[in-house]
C-alpha positions as CSV (number, residue, x, y, z in Angstrom):
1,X,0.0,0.0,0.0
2,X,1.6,3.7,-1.0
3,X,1.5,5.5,2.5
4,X,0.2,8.4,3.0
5,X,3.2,10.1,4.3
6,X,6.4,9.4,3.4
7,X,9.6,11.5,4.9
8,X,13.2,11.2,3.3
9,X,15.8,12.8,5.5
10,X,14.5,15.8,6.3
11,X,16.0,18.4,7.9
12,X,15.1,21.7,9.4
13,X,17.4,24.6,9.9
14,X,15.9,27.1,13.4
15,X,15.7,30.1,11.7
16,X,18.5,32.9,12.5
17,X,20.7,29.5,13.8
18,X,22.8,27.4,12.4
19,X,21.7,24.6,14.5
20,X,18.8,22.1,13.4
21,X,15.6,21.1,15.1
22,X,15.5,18.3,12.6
23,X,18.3,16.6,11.2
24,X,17.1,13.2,9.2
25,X,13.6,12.4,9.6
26,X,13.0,9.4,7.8
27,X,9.4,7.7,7.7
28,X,6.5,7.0,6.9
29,X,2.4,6.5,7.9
30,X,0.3,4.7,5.8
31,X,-3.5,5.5,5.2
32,X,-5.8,4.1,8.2
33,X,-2.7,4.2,10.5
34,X,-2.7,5.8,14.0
35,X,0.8,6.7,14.8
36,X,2.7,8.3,17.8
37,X,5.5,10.2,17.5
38,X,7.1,10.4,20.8
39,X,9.9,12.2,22.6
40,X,11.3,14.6,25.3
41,X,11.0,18.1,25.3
42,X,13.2,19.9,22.9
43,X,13.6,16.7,20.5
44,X,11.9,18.5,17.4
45,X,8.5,16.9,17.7
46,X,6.6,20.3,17.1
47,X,8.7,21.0,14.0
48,X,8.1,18.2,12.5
49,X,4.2,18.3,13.0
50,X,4.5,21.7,11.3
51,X,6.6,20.3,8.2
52,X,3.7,17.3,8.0
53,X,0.8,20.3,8.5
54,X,2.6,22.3,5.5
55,X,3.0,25.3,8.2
56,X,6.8,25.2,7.5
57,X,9.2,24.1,4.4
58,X,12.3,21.6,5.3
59,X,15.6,22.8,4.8
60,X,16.7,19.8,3.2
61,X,15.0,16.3,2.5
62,X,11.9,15.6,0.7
63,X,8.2,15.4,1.9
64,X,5.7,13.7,0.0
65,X,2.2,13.2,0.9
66,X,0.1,11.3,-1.1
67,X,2.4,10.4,-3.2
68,X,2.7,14.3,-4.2
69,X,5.8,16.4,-3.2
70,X,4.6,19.0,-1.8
71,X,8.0,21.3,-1.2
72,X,7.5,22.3,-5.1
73,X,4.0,23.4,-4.4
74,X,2.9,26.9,-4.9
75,X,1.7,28.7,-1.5
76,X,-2.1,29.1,-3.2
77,X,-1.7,24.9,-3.6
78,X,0.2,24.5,-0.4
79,X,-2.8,26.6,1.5
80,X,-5.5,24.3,-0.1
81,X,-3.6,20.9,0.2
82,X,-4.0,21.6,4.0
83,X,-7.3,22.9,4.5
84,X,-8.7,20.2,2.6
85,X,-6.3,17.3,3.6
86,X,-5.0,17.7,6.9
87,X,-6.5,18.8,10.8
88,X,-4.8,19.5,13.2
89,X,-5.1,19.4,16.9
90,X,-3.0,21.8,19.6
91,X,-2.0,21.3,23.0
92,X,-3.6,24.6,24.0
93,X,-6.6,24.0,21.6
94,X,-6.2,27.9,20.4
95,X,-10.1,28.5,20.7
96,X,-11.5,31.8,20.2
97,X,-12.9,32.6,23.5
98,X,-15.1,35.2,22.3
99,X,-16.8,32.8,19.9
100,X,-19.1,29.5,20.6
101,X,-18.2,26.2,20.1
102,X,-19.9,26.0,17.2
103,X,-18.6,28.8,15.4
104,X,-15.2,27.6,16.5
105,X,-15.3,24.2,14.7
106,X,-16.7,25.4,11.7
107,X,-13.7,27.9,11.3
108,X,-12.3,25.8,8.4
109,X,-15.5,25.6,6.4
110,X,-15.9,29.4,6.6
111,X,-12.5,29.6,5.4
112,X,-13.5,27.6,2.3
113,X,-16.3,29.3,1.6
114,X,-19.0,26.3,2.2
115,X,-22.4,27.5,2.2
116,X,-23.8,28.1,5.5
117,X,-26.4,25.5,5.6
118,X,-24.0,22.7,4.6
119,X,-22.0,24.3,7.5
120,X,-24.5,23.9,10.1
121,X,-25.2,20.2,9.1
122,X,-21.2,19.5,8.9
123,X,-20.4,21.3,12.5
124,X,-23.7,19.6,14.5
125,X,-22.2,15.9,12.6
126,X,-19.0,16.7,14.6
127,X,-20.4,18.3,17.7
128,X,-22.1,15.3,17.8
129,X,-18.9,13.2,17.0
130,X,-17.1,14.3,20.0
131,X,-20.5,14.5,22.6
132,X,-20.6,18.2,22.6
133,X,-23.7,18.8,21.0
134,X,-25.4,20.2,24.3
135,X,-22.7,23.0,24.6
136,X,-23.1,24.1,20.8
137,X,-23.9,27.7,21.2
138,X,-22.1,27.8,24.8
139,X,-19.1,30.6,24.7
140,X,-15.2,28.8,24.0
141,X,-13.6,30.5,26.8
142,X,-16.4,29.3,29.2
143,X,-15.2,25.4,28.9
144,X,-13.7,23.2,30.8
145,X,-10.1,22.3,29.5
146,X,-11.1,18.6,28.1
147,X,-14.4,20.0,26.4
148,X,-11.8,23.1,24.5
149,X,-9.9,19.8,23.3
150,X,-12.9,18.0,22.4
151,X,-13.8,21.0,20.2
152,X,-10.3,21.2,18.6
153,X,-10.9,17.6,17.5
154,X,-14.3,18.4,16.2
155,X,-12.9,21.3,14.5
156,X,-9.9,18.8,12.8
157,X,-12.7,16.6,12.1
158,X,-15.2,18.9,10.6
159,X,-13.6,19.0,6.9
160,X,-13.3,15.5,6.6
161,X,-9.0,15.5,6.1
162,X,-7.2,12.6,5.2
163,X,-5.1,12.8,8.5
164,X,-5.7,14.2,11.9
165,X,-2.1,16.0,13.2
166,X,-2.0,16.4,16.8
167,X,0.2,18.1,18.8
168,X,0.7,17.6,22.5
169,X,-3.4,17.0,22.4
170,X,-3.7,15.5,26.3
171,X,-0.5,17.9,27.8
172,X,-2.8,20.1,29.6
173,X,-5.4,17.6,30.2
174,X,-6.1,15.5,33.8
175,X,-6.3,11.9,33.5
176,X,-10.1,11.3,33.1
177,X,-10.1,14.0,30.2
178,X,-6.9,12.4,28.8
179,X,-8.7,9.5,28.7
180,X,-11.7,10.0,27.1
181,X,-9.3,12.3,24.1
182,X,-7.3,9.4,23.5
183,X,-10.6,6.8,22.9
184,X,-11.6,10.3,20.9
185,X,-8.7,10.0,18.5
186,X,-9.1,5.7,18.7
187,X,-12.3,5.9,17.3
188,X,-12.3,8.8,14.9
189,X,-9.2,6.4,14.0
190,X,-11.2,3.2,13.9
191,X,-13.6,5.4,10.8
192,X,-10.7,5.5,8.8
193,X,-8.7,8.6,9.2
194,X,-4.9,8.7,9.8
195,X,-3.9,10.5,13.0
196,X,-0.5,11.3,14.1
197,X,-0.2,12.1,17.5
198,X,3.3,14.1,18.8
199,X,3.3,14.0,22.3
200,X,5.9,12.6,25.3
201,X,2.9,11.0,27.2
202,X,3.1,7.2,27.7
203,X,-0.7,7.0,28.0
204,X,-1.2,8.1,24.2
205,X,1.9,6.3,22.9
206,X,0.4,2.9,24.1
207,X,-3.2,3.7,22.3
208,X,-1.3,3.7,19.2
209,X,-1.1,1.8,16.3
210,X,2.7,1.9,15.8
211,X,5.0,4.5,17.6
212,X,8.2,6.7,16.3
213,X,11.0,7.8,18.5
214,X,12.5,11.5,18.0
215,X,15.7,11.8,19.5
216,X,17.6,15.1,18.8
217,X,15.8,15.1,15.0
218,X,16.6,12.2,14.1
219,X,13.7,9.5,13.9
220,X,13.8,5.5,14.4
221,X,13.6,3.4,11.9
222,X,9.8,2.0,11.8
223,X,7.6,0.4,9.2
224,X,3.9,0.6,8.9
225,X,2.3,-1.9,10.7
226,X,0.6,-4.6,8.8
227,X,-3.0,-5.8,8.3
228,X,-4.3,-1.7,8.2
229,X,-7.6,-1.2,6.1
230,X,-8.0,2.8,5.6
231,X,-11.6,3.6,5.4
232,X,-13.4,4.8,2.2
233,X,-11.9,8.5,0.8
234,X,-14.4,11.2,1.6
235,X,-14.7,14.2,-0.2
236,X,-13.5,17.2,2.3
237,X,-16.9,20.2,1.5
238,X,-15.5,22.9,-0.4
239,X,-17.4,26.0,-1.4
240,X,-16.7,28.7,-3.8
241,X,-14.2,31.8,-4.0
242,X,-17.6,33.9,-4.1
243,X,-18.5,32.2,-0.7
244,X,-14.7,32.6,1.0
245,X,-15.0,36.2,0.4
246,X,-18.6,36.7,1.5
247,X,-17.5,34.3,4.8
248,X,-14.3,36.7,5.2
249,X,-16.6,39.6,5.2
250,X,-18.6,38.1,7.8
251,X,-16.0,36.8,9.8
252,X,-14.3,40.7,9.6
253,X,-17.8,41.8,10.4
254,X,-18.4,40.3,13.2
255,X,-14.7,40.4,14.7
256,X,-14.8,43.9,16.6
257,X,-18.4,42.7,17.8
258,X,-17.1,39.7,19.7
259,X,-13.7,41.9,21.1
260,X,-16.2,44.7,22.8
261,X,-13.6,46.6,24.9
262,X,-10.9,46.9,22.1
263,X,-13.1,48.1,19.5
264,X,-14.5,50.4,21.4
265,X,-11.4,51.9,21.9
266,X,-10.3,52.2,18.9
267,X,-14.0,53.5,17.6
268,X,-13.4,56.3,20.3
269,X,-10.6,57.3,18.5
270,X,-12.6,58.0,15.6
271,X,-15.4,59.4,16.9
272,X,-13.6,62.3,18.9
273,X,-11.3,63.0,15.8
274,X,-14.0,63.3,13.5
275,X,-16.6,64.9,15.5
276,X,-13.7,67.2,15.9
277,X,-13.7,67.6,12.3
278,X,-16.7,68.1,11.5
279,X,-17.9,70.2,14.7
280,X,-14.9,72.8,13.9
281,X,-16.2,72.8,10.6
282,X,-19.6,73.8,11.3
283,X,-18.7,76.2,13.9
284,X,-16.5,77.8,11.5
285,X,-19.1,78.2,8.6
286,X,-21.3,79.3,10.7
287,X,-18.3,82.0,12.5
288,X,-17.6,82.8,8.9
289,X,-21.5,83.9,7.9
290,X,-21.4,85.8,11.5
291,X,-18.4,87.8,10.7
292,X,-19.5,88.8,7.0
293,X,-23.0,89.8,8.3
294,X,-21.3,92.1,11.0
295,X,-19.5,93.4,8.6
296,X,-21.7,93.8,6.0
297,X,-24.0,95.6,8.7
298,X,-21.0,97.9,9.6
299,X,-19.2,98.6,6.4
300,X,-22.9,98.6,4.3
301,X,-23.3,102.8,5.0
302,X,-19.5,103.5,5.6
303,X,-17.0,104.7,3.6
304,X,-13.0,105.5,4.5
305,X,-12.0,108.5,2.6
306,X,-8.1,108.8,2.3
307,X,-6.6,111.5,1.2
308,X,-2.8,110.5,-0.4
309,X,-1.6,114.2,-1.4
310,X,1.0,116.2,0.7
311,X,0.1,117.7,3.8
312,X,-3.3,115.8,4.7
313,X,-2.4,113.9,7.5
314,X,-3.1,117.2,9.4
315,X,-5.7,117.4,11.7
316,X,-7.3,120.7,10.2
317,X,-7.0,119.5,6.7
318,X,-8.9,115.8,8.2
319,X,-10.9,118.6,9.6
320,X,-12.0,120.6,6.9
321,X,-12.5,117.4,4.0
322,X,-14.9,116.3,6.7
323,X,-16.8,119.3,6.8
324,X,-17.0,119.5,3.2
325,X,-18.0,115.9,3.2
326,X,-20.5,116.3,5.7
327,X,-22.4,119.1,3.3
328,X,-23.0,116.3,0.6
329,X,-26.4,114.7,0.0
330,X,-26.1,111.2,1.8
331,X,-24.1,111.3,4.2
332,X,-25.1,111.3,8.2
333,X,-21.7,111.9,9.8
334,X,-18.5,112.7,8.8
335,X,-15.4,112.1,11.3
336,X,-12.0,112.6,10.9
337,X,-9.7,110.1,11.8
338,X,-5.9,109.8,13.0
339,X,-4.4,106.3,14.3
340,X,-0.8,106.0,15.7
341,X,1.4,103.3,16.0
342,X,1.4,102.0,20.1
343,X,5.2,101.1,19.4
344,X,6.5,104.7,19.1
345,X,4.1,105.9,22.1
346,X,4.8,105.2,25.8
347,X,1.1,105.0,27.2
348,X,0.9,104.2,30.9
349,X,-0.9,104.5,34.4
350,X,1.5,106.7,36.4
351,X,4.9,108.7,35.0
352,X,7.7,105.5,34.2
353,X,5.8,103.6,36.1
354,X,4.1,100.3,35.0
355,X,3.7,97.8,32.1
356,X,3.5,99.7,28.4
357,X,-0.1,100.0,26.9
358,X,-0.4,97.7,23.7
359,X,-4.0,98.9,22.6
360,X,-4.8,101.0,20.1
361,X,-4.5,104.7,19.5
362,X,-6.6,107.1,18.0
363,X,-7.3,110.6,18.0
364,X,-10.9,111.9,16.7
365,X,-13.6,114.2,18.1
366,X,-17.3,113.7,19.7
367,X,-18.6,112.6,16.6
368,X,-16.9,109.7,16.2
369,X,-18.3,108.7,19.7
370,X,-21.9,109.8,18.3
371,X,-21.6,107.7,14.9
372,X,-21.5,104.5,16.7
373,X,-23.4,105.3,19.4
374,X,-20.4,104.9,22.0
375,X,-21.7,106.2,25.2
376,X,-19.6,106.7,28.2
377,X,-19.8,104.6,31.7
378,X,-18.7,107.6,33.8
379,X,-17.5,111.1,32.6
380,X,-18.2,112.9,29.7
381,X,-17.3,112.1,26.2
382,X,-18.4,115.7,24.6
383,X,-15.0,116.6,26.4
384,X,-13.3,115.2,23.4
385,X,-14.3,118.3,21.6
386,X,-13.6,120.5,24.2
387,X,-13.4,124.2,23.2
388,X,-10.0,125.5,24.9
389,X,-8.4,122.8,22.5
390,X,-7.1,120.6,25.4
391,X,-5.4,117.0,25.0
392,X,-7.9,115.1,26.9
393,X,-8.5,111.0,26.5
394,X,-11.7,108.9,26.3
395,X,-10.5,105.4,27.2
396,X,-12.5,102.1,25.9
397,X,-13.5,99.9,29.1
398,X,-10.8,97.2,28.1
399,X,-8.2,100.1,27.8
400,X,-9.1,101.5,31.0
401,X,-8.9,98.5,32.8
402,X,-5.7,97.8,31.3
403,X,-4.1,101.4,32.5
404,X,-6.1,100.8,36.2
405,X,-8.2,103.5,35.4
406,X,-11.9,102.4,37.2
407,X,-13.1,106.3,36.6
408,X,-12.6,109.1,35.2
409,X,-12.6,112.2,37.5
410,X,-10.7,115.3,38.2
411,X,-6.9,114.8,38.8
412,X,-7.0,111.1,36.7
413,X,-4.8,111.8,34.2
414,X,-2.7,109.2,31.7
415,X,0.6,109.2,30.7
416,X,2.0,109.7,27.2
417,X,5.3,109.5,26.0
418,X,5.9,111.7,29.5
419,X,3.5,113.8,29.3
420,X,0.1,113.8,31.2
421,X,-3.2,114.1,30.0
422,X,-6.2,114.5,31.5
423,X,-9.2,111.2,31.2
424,X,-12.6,112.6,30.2
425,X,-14.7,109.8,30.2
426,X,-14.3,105.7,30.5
427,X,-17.0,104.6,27.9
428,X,-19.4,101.4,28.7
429,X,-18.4,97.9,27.1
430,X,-19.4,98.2,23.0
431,X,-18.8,94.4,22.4
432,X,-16.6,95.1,20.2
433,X,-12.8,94.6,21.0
434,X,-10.9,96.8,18.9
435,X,-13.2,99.5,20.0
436,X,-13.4,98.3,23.8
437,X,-9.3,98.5,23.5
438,X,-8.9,102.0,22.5
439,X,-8.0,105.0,24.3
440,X,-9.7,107.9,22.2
441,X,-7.4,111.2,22.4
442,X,-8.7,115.1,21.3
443,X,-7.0,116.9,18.9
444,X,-5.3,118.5,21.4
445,X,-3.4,116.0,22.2
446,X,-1.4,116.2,18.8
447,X,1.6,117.6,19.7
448,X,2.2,114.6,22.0
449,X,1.7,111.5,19.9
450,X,4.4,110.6,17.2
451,X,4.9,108.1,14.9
452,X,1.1,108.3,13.0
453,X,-0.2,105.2,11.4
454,X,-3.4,106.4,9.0
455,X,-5.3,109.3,8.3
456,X,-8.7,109.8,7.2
457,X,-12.1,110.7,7.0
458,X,-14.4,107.7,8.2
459,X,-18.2,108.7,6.5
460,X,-21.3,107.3,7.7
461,X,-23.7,107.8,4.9
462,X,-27.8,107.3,4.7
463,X,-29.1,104.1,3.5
464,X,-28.3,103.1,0.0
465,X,-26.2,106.3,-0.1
466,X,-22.6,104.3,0.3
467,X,-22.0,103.3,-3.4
468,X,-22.7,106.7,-5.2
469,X,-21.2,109.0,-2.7
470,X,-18.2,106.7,-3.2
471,X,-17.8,107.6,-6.3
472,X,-18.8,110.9,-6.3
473,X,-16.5,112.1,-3.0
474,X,-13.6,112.0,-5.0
475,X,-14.6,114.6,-7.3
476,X,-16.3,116.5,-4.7
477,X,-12.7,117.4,-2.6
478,X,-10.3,117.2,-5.4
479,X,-12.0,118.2,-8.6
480,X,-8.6,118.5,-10.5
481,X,-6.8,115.6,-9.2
482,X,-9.5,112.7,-7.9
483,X,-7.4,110.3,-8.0
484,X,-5.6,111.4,-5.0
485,X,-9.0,110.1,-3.3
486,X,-9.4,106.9,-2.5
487,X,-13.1,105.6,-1.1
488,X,-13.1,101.7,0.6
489,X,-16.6,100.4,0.8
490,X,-18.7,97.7,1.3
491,X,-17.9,96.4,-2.1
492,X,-14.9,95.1,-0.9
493,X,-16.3,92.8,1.6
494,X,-17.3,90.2,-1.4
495,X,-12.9,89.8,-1.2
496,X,-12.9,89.8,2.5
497,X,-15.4,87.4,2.8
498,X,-13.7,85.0,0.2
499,X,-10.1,85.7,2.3
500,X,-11.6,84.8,5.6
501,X,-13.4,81.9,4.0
502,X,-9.8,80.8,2.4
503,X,-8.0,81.3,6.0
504,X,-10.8,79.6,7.4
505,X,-10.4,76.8,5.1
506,X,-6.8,76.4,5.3
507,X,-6.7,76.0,8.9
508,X,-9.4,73.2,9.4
509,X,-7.6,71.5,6.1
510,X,-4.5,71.7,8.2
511,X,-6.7,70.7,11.6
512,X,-8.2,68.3,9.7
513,X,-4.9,66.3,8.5
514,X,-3.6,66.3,12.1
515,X,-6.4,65.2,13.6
516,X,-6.9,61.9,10.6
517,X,-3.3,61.4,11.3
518,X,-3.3,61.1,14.9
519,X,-6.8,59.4,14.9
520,X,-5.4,57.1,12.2
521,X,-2.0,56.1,14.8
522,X,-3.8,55.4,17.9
523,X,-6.6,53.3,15.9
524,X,-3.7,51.8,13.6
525,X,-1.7,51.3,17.2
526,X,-4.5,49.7,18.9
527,X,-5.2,47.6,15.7
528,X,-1.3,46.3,15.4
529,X,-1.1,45.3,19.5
530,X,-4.5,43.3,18.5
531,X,-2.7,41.4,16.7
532,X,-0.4,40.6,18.5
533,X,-2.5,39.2,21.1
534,X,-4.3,37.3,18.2
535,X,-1.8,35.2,16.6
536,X,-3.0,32.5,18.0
537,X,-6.3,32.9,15.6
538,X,-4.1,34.1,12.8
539,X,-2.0,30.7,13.2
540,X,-5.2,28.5,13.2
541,X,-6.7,30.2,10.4
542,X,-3.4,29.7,8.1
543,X,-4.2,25.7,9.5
544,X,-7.1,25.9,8.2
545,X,-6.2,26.6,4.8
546,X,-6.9,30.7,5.3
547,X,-4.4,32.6,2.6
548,X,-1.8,35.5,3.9
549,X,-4.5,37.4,1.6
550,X,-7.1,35.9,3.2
551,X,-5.7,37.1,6.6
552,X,-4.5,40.8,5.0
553,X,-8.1,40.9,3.6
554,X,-9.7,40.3,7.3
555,X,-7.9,42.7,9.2
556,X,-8.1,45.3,6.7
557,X,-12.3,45.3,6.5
558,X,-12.6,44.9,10.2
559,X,-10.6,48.3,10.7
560,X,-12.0,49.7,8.0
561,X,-15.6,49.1,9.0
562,X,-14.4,50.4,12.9
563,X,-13.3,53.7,10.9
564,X,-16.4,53.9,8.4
565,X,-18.4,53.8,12.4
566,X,-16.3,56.2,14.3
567,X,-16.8,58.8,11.0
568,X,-21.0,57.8,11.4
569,X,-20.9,58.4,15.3
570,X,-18.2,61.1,15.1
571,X,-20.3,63.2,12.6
572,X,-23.3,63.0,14.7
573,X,-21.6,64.1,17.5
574,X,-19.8,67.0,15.3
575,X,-23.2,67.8,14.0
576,X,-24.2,68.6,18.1
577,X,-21.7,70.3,19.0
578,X,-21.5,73.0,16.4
579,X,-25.1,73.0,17.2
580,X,-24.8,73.4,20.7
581,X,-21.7,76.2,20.1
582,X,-24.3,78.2,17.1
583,X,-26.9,78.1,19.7
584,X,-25.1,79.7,22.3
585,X,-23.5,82.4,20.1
586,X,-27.2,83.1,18.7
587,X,-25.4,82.0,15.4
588,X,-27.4,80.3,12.2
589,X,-25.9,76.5,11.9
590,X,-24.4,76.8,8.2
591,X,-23.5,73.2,7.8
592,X,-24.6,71.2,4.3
593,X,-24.4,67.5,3.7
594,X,-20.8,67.6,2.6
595,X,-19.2,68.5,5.2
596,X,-21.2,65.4,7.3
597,X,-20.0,63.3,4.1
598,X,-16.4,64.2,4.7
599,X,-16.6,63.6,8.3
600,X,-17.9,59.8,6.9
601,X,-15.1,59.5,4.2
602,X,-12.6,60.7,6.5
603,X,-13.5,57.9,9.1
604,X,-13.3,55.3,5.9
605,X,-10.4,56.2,4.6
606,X,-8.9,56.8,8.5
607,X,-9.7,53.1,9.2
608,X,-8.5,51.8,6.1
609,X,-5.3,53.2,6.1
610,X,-4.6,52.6,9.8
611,X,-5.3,49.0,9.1
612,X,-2.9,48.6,6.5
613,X,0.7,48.0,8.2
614,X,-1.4,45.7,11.1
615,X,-2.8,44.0,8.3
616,X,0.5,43.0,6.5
617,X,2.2,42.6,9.6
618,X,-0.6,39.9,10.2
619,X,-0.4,38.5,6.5
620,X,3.1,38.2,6.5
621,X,3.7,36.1,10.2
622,X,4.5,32.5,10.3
623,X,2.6,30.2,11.9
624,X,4.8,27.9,12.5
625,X,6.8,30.3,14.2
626,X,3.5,31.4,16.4
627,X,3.0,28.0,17.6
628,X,6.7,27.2,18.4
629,X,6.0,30.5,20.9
630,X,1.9,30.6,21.6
């Protein structure tokens, strides 16, 4: 009879050694046979049962099962020849806890892609097989050591191999469970199907058929024994490449489901960079829509007039353009305007004493305060127009507290550039923090500031005036020259609103990118230290026939559906808190659909790509190596 197995001095180099865990293994098992392969610890015996389960390659030698060698199969062959052909059975039964028995046994059929009603027939047949019918839908981690090994067995038996490989099946077991494994393996045995058991326990060696000593990888000579009738060939279920990759959804699917605490984990990961995303987003559409209508509301009936010829930068000249401009049809109010720089003025509380005043600095008259309806806390602002032409100071309530000013009455004075001058009124908060920052000086007060930053005439005009007078004021103070005029309007908000929207835009883009990337480490972190602590499964399913692209594939879908959930939840929860912020602010919520699509995308694309490096590093490990270490 040709055996089954045949071994011709094999050896096995231990990788990054020179030394070998095998150096001439020479035998063979015929079909039928139930064979023991028994040793001490450290003799090669797991080595060798991952050269006979196709986990490893020899170094040297030749393997043939079946009459086929299978060291000049491909890896696609080689992964099919042992989920079809050959079970195997661990010492530590390498269960997934989180799964039930049932779903632990049929493990191998998924991987083929059998149809899940064949599946449910096959795994109840070998539930049944090893008397664990009653604890079918019962968690894995919740049974007892000898029931875990029971269901390793029906999960080697399930896909109908030619030969059952065990590895150290009863180390872990107490004698009553030993027991009842070893009659296991007899009878599934007695049906027909090889089994090769590795082990160093006397107990199993004597159940056997015939027994092979390992000493130091080199095996005894031993011939089959005689009189062995294998039982009739079955044909192992198979399924289709359609139902592998529907069955490697599922499995991906259902993965995070089963590990509760890690996925959530990582899921949170998402869902606060996203809703980061998306809620910074919306607050900033609807912040940008605020600041244009503010704007628009301020700047819609108010033109800057600047004058760019010789000599008007003087506060009479300002003076007399906005008494000229004040005459024309339109316009309510017409101010004039000088701003200095608070880097060439020395602005403080007492003389040399105290921190330097960084607000702003302007000097105007009463009518500025009366154009935007600036009204004063305590004092008098009408002061700022005072008729003996003294320097005198308004202060906004943000520069006032800033100089320690809490009122102003007689004797509180304010120094600049040495020089003191006298505070008229401290005005009442405006909202607005330029204005609130400001201390507002008379024209009196020219001879003490230096270093001016603008001049100009700042016109309030009538409804629907703005446009017109624009154009006509340039004509209307310098009939010969107009083009020393130059009017800003509201038409140039349509530029500032596209520049704040551009500013805006860059700076979530650039938010946007950190916060992918850093959601995209921790998840792809979490992810890579998961498997780690799975490559025990990842070993099993590669002994089940499972493809590195089968295990690249399963990885990659179960991170990227973790991803495509944190960008659902983390959108929603964007969604409420720009809400919540617009709300508060009295702001409209200016956020469309695409922005909650991004937020979704984002999360895809996040999970996907933080998948990828665990998922190869997952593809790409031996399993024969995992077991040598699990």
């Amino acid at each position: 009879m040709a055996p089954l197995i045949r071994l011709d001095g094999v050896a096995k180099r231990i990788p990054g050694s020179a030394a070998l865990a095998l150096r001439n293994a020479t035998c063979t098992v015929a079909p039928g046979e139930f064979v023991c392969v028994i040793g001490t610890s450290g003799s090669g015996k797991t080595t060798l049962l991952s050269l006979l389960g196709l986990l490893d390659r020899p170094s040297a030698g030749t393997y043939r099962f079946d009459g086929v060698d299978v060291d000049g199969l491909s890896e696609r062959a080689r992964n099919r020849f042992r989920g079809h052909r050959i079970g195997f059975v661990f010492q530590n039964s390498y269960l997934v806890g989180e799964e039930t028995a049932a779903r632990n046994v049929g493990l191998g059929l998924r991987v083929r892609g059998v149809r899940v009603a064949q599946q449910r027939r096959l795994v109840a047949e070998a539930l049944a097989a090893v008397g664990l019918t009653a604890l079918a839908d019962k968690p894995a981690g919740d049974l007892s050591g000898g029931e875990k090994q029971r269901v390793a067995v029906a999960r080697a038996l399930v896909g109908r191999p030619d030969v059952i490989l065990a590895d150290e099946p009863t180390g872990a077991l107490d004698s009553e469970s030993t027991a009842r494994l070893i009659s296991l393996l007899q009878q599934i045995n007695r049906q027909g199907t090889t089994v090769v058991v590795v082990t160093h326990d006397p107990l199993v060696a004597a159940a056997a058929g015939r027994v092979i000593h390992l000493e130091d990888g080199v095996t005894s000579a031993s011939e089959p024994a005689a009189g062995i009738v294998p039982g009739a060939p079955s044909t192992p279920p198979s399924g289709t490449r359609v139902g592998r990759v529907r069955q490697e959804l599922a499995d991906a699917l259902r993965a995070p489901l089963s590990r509760p605490v890690r996925t959530l984990l990582v899921l949170l990961a998402y869902v606060l960079g996203i809703a980061a995303l998306v809620g910074a987003m919306g607050v900033a559409s609807s912040t940008t829509g605020q600041i244009v209508h503010r704007l628009t509301e301020a700047g819609s009936n108010q033109i800057r007039v600047v004058d760019t010829s010789p000599g008007s930068r003087e506060w009479s000249y300002l003076d007399a353009q906005a008494g000229t401009l004040g005459r024309l049809e339109g316009v309510g109010a017409a101010v004039p305007v000088r701003t200095f720089t608070v880097v060439g003025n020395t602005v403080t509380r007492l003389r040399g004493v105290g921190g330097k005043y960084t607000g702003g600095l302007t000097m105007t008259d009463q009518r500025y305060m009366a154009a935007y309806g600036m009204t004063a806390d305590n004092g008098a602002v009408n002061l700022l127009s005072n008729p003996w032409d003294g320097p005198v100071v308004v202060l906004g309530s943000v520069a006032a507290t800033s100089l320690g000013v809490a009122r102003a009455e007689p004797g509180v004075v304010i120094w600049v550039n040495d020089r003191p001058v006298d505070v008229a009124a401290v005005l009442a908060p405006s909202g607005d923090t330029l204005r609130d920052n400001t201390a507002y000086f008379s024209p009196g007060a020219a001879t003490m500031l230096v270093d001016p930053l603008d001049s100009y005439v700042d016109v309030h005009t009538l409804p629907g005036y703005a446009e017109p007078l624009a154009k006509a004021i340039p004509v209307s103070l310098m009939p010969t020259n107009p083009g020393q005029i130059q009017c800003s309007t509201v038409a140039q908000l349509a530029q500032l609103q596209q520049g704040i929207n551009s500013d805006l835009g860059t700076l979530l883009n650039t938010i946007g990118l950190v916060i992918l990337v850093l959601s995209a480490l921790t998840a792809g972190t979490t992810m890579f230290l998961s498997v780690q602590h799975r490559a025990a499964e990842i070993a099993l399913r590669r002994a089940t026939g499972a493809s590195r692209g089968s295990v690249f594939r399963l990885f990659l879908v179960e991170g990227t559906a973790i991803g495509l959930a944190g960008g659902i939840f983390g959108s929603a929860l964007g969604i409420g808190l720009a809400a919540v912020v617009a709300y508060l602010n009295g702001w409209p919520l200016a956020l469309g659909l695409g922005v909650v699509g991004l937020g979704i995308g984002v999360g895809l694309v996040a999970g996907g790509v933080a998948s990828i490096i665990p998922a190869v590093y997952a593809a790409r490990r031996d399993p024969a190596a995992i077991l040598r270490t699990v």
